[in-house]
N, C-alpha and C positions, 0 to 999 in steps of 0.2 A: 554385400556384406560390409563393404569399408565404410559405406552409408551410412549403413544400421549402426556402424561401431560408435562413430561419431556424435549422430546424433542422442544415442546413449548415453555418450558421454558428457554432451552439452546438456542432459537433463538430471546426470549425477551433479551437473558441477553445479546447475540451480538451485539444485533443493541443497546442496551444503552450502550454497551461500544465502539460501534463505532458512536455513537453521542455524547457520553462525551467527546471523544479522539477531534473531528471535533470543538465540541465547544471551548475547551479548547486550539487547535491549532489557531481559531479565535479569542480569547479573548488574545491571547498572540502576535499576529499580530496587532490587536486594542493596545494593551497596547505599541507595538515597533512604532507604527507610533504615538500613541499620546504622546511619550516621543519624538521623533524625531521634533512633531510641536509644543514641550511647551514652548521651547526658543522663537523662534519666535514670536509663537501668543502672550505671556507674553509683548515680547520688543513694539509690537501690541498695545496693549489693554491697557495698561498704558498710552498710549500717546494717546488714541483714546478720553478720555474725554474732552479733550480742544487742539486746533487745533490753533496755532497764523502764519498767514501767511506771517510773517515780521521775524519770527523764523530765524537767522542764514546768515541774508541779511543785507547789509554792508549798513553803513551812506550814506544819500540822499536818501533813497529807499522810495515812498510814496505808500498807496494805493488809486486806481483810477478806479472809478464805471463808465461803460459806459450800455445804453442800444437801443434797438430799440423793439419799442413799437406800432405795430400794429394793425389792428382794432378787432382781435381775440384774439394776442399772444404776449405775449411780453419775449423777448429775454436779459436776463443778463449776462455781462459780468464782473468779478472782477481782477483786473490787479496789478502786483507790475512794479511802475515805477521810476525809478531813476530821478529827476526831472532835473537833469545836462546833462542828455543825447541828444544829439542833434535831432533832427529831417532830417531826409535825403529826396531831391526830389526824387519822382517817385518809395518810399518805405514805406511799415507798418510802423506806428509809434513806436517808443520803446517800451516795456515790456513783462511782462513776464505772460504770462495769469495763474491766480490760480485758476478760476472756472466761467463753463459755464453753463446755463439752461434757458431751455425756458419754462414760465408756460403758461393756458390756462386761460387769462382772467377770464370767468365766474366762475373759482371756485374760486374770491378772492372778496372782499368785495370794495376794492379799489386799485390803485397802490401803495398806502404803504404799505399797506399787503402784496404786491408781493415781494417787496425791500426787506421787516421785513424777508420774507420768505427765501429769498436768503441769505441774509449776516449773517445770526443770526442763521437759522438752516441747511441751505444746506451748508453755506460756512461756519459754526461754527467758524463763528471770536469770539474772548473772549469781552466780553462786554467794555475794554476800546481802543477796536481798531476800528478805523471809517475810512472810504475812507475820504480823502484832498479834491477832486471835483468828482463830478458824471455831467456826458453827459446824457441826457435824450431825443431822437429821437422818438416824436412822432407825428401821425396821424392827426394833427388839425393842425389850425391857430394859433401863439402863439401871445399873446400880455401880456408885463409887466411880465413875465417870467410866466405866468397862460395860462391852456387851458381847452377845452373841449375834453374828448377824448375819444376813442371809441364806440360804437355800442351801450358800456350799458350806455353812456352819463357820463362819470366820468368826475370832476373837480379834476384839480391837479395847486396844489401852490408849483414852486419851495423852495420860500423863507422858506414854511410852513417844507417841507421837511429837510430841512435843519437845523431847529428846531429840529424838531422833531427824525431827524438820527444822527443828532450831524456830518453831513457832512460840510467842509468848504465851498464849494460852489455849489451849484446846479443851471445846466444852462438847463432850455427845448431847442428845437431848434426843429423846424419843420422836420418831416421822409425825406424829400427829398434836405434841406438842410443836411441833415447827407449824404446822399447820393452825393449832392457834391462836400462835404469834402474827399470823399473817392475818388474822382476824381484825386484827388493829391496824391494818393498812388501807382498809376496804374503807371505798367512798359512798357517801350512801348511793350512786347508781349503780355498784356491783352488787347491792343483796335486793332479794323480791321480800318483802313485807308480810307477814301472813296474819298480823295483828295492828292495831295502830296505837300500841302504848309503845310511847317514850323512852329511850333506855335513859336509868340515873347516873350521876357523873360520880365516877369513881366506883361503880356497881359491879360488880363480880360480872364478870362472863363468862357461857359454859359455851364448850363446842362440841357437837357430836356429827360422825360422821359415817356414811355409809358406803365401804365401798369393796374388796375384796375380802375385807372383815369390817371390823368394825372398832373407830375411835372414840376417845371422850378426854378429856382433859378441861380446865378448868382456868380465869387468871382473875388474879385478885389486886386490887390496887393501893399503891404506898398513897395514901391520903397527902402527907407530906410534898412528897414529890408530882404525884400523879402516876409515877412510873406502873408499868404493869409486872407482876411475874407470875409466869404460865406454869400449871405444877401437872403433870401427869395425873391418867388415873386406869382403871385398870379394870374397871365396874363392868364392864361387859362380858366379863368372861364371870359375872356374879351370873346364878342359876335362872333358866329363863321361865317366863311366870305366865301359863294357858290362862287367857280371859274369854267368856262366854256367857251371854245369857242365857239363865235359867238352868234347864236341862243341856242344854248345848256342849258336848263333850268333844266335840271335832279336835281342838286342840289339843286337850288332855291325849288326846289317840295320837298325835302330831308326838307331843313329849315323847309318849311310849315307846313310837315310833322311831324319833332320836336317839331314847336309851340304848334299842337292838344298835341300833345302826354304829355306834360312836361309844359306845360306854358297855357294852360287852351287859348289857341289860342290869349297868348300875345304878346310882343314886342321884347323878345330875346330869344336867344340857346346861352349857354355857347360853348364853342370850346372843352372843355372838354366832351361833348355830342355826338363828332363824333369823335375825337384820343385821343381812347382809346380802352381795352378790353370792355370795356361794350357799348364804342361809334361803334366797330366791330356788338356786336350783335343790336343795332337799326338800323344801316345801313342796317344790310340784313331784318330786320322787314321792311323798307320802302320798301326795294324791293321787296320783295314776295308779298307787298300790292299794286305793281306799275305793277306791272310782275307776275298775279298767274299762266299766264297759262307756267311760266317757272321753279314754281317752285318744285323741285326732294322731292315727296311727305317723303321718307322714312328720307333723312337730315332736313325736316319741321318738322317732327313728333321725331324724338331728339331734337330738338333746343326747341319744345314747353315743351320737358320734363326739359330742363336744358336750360333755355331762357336766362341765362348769363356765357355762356358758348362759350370764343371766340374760344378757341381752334376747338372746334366741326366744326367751321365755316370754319376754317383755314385748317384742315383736307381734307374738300367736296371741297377744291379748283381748281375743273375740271378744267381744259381747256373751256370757254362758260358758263359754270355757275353761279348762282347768287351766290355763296360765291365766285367764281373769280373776279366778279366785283362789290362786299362787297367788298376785301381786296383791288382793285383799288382805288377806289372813298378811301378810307382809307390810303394808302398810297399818296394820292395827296394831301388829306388835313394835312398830317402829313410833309409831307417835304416841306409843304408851312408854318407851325408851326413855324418848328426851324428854315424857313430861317426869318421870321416876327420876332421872341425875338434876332436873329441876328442878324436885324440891328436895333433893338433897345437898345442895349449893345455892339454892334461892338466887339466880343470878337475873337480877335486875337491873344488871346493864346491857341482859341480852342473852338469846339463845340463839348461836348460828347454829343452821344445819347446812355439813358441806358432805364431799366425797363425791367419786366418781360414780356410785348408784345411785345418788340424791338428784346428780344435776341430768342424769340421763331420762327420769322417771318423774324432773321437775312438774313437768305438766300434768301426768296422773295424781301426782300430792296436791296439788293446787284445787283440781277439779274434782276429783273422786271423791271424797270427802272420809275414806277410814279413818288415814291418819288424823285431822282436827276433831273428829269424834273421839280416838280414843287417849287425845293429849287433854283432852279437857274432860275424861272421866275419870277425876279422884275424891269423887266423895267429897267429906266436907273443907279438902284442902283443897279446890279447884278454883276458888276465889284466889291463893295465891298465886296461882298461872295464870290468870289474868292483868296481874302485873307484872307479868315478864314479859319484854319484847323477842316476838320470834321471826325469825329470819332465814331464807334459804341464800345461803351465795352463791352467786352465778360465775366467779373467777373459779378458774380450775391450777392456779400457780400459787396456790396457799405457801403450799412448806415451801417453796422457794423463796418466796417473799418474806414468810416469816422466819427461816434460816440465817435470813441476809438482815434482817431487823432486831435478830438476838446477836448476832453478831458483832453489828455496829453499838449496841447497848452495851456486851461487854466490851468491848473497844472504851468505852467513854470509862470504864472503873478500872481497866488493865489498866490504861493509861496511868492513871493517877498513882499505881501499885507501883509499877515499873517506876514511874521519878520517884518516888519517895525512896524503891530501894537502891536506886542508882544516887539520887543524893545525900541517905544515908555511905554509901562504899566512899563515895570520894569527900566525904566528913571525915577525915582522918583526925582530924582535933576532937571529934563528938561534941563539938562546941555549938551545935543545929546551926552554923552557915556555913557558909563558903567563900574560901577568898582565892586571889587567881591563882595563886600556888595549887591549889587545891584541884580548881577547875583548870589549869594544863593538864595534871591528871586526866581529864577524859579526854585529852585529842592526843596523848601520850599513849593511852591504851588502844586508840583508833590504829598508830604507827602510821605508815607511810599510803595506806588508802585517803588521808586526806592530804597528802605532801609532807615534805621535806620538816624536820623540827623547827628550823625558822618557820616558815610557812603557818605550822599548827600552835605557836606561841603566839604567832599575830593574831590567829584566829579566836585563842583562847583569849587572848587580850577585849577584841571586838565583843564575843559575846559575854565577855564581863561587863562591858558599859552597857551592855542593850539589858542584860537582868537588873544590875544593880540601881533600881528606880529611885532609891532616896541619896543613890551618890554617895555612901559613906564605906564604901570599900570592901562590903561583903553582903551575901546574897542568902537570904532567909527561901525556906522552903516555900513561902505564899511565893517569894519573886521568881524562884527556878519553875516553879509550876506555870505561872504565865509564861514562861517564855518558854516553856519544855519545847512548843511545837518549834524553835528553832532549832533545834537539835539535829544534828542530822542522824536519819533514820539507820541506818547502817550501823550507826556506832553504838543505840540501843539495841537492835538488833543481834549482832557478834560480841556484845557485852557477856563479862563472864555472869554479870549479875541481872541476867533477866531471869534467871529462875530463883526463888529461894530456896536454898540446900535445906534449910530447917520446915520446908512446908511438909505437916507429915502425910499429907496424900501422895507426896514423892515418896517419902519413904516406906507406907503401907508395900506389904506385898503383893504384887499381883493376883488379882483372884482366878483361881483353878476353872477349867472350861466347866465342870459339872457344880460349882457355885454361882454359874450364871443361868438365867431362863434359859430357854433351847426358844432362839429365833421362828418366828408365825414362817408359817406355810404361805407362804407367796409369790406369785408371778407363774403359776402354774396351767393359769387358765387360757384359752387357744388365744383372745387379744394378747394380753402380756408376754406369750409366746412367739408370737408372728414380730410383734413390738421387742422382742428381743431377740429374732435373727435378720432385724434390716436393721437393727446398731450395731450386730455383729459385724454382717458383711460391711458396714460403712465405717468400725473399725477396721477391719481387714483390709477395705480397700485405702484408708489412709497410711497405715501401717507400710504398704507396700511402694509408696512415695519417700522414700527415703532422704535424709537431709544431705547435700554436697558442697563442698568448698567452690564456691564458680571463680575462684584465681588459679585452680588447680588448673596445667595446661591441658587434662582429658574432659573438661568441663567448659572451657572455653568457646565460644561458639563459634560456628562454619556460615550460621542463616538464624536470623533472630526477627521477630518482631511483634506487635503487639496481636496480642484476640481478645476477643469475648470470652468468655468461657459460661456455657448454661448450667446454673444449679439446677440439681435434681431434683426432677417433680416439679419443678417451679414453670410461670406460665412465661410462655416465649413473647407474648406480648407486651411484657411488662420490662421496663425498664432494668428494675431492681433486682431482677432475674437473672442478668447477666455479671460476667466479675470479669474486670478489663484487668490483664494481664502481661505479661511477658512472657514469648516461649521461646526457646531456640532449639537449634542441632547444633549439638556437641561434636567437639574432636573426638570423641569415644566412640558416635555411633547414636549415642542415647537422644530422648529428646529432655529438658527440663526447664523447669519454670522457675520465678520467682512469685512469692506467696507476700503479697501485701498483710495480711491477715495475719500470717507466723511469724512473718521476718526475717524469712530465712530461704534461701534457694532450694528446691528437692525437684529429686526427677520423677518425671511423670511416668517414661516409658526407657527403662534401660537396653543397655546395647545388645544383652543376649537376648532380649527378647522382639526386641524390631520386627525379624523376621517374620513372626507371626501375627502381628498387629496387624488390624483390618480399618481400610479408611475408606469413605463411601463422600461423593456429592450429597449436598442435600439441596431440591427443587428451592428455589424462591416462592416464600409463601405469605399473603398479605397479613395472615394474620401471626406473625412474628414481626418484633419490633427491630428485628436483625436480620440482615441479609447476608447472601455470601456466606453460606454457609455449609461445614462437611461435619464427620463424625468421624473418630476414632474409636475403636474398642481395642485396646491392649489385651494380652495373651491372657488366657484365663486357665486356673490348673483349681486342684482340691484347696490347696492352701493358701492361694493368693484368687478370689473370686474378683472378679471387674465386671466393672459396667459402662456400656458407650457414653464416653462423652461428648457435646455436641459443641461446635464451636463454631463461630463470625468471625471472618475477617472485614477491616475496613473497609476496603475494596474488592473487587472483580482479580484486579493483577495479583496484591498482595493474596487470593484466595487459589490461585492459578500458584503462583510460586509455592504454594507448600503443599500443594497436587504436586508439582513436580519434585520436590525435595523428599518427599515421602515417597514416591515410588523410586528416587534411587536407592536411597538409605533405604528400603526393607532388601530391593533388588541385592545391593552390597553386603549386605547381612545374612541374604540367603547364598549367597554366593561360599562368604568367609564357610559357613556351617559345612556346605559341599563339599568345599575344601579339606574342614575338621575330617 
């Protein structure tokens, strides 16, 4: 027995000096890697409290909010743009994008809330920095710069916005006039060709579009300038018009068909009723009810599960079948569409055809041949659609592009508003110059955001010599306009006089919800649906990342160092896939990251939820560009959904040390709850 005890004992005392040794080589590897990331994460995390994105960008540089605002989803984009930069044919508009994000409607109260949400805390602008103009592309009919919009029936008031964002101009413009403004950005390798006449310079352009309903709008050019301005139109919801030869009444029974269906067996069909995705799935409804004994029971019995679902239609397009002759009777009345807003706008700088049923069914319009049969039967006007260039576009980022290209166009005419009315305020003599008495005025109304009164009398001094070009002591409005872009931004910005008191669309009353259209029915159908609960949850799941102070001492870290981190869906193969980060454990318990992208520290997994967090090895696999690799899935309940995230370390060691720092940290955490 005294043996046994002994040697027992010399086998405890091994294994604890060969775990102290183990630990003590791991705490000395934790302690080399988190000296090696304190520079860094320090230069980090100092700058992660306030983020100014005009930071270190030269005079003239404005910011400029564009969006596209659809009936689920709405799409932000925040731009720096130099307002002197030209705009070029047949290219993007200037600048420089400094952050994008698309939220999900229904988790926001209103579309100010969505804005608030973007520029305030995703894009962590400092509170005296405000976008010059924002573009707002949305979903409705806009009248007097107000609309009705979306699904959940929201009212939005430019002018109110503008108030209320401290933005200089806020312009709505209907989604598909955005869309074509973006027609003018396209190079000629984004459209497919479907004729080979010439567009003319300076020539009207129509756009028409097919996609959950149906667009048209129209742009017409200042000769003078070249400039383009895109005007809305609304023609498609004009009454839709059965073509057939001879006897052939199939349509006409289509119409009839329509009336029951949508009009309570009234006196019109919108044309919007039949080109469209959704005018796809009632055309094959009238024909499986015209036709049962043709119709392919197994594509009847999906269409009834997802009854707005054109693609489904467009799939079963046998050869002889009734989605083949869906998508006929569809393409007849579609290229009879845009040849009708054709010759009602004669545009001979071009006919785009875009939308997301145009580019889905690009190949049937190409080959099939209904639609160019029936663009080119009108009688004795079809000689003038032959001088019109027609065009299918192949980009699917229209209204984005052309949100962001009306945007920076009003940019270049705010500009010019905004100096004259800020060099009219501090013309106190109305003597049309300005002398430096006058111009201390504006770094007097700045106050103490640009220094001290000494300070801002120097600087008022400086930018008198740099306006005043002929040297005789006062500054005409041609000299302030040159030099406006020296201005610093902020100071037009928080000026009381960026708005005119006397503009009377401020002063109009707000119009009443039941004087505006009632927003189109959209996003109802199973894509747009499906497309609008992975923005949800990937709302959700940001949401649930919370912002924290890392000087606070619960924030502090215990074990810190860099990973990978994989975006989602993205291929493990690829470089670009991965986003090198900083994580640590906190004195709290939690774990949390620093966010290159926000600028700002948030935690990924907090302290009361540790305990339930699941972390898993992952095999080394040749076809990932990252090794060393584990996953996390954080706790998941009804109102905070997650999803595993997968993560690389550097190494072998550093991938081992947060294997063992995760299982004591959940161990500790389940322990604390025990305890509770």
């Amino acid at each position: 027995g005294l043996i046994a005890s002994t040697l027992a004992a010399q086998r405890i005392g091994e294994e604890w000096r060969y775990r102290r040794s183990a630990r003590c080589e791991a705490l000395e590897l934790q302690r080399h890697i988190s000296r090696a990331d304190h520079d860094d994460r320090r230069d980090h995390l100092v700058g992660a409290r306030r983020i100014d994105p005009l930071e270190g960008v030269g005079p003239g540089v404005k910011l400029v909010l564009s969006a596209d605002c659809g009936g689920t989803t709405t799409r932000l984009m925040l731009y720096k743009v130099n307002w002197t930069d030209s705009v070029e044919k047949k290219k993007r508009a200037p600048g420089i994008l400094v952050k994008e994000e698309k939220y999900p409607n229904i988790a926001f109260e209103s579309l100010q809330d969505i804005i608030k949400t973007f520029l305030f805390q995703d894009c962590a602008l400092p509170e005296d920095a405000h976008p010059t103009v924002a573009v707002l592309a949305v979903a409705g009919v806009i009248l007097n710069n107000q609309c009705r919009f979306t699904n959940l029936d929201w009212k939005v008031n430019g002018y109110e916005l503008e108030s209320e964002l401290k933005i200089g101009k806020v312009e709505l413009i209907n989604d598909f006039v955005a869309q074509g403004y973006g027609m003018l950005t396209l190079a000629d390798d984004e459209v497919t060709r479907l004729n080979d006449v010439e567009p003319e310079e300076f020539g009207t352009i129509a756009c028409v579009g097919a996609g959950t309903g149906l667009g048209q709008c129209f742009l017409v050019a200042d000769h003078r300038t070249g400039e383009y301005r895109c005007f809305p139109s609304e023609g498609q919801h004009g009454e839709f018009g059965p073509r057939g030869a001879g006897s052939d009444e199939l349509k006409l029974e289509l119409l009839k068909y329509l009336k029951i269906k949508f009009s309570n067996a009234g006196n019109r069909i919108s044309t919007e009723r039949v080109v469209s995705g959704t005018g796809i799935c009632n055309i094959y409804e009238f024909l499986a009810y015209k036709h049962p004994h043709e119709v392919d029971e197994e594509v009847h019995l999906l269409h009834n599960e997802r009854p707005k679902d054109a693609g489904l239609i467009a799939m079963n397009a046998t050869p002889g079948s009734l989605c083949e002759k869906t998508l006929k009777i569809f393409s007849d009345a579609y290229g009879a569409q845009c040849a009708t807003f054709a010759l009602y706008v004669q545009p001979f700088g071009g006919v785009y055809i875009t939308g997301g049923v145009t580019k889905k069914m690009r190949e049937w319009l190409l080959k099939e041949g209904s639609f160019m049969k029936a663009y080119y039967d009108k009688g004795r006007l079809t000689p003038v659609l032959h001088r019109v260039p027609l065009m299918i576009v192949n980009s699917d980022d229209m209204g984005q592009r052309g949100a962001h290209l009306r945007a920076v166009m009003l940019l270049k005419s705010e500009v010019e508003v905004q100096a004259k009315r800020l060099f009219d305020a501090l013309d106190v003599n109305n003597d049309g110059v300005l002398f430096l008495s006058e111009l201390e005025g504006l770094f007097e109304m700045a106050g103490n955001k640009v220094g001290r009164r000494r300070h801002r009398l120097e600087m008022a001094a400086r930018l008198m010599e740099e306006l005043d070009s002929d040297k005789n002591g006062a500054v005409t409005f041609a000299e302030f306009m040159k030099g406006y872009n020296k201005l610093p931004t902020r100071m037009v910005s928080e000026s009381a006089f960026l708005h005119d008191p006397n503009d009377p669309h401020h002063q109009a009353a707000p119009m009443e919800m039941q004087d505006l259209v009632s927003p189109p029915d959209r996003g109802n159908d199973p894509d747009s649906q499906a497309a609008l609960a992975e923005e949800l949850r990937k709302f959700q799941s940001k949401e649930r990342r919370k912002a924290i102070d890392p000087f606070q001492d619960s924030h502090a870290p215990l074990f810190q160092t860099r990973l990978y981190k994989r975006l989602t869906d993205k291929d493990p193969a690829k470089e670009d896939s991965w986003l090198h980060r900083v994580y640590w454990v906190s004195n709290s318990g939690g774990i949390n990251y620093h966010s290159v992208t926000e600028g700002k520290a948030l935690q990924y997994i907090g302290p009361d939820r540790v305990a339930d967090m699941i972390f898993t090895r992952i095999p080394d696999d040749k076809k990932s560009c990252k090794q060393h690799r584990f996953r996390i899935e954080p706790p998941s309940d009804e109102d905070n959904p997650s999803q595993p995230t997968e993560f690389a370390a550097p190494s072998q060691d550093v991938m081992e040390l947060w294997m063992i720092e995760l299982a004591a940290l959940k161990t500790k955490a389940q322990e604390k709850r025990a305890q509770k």
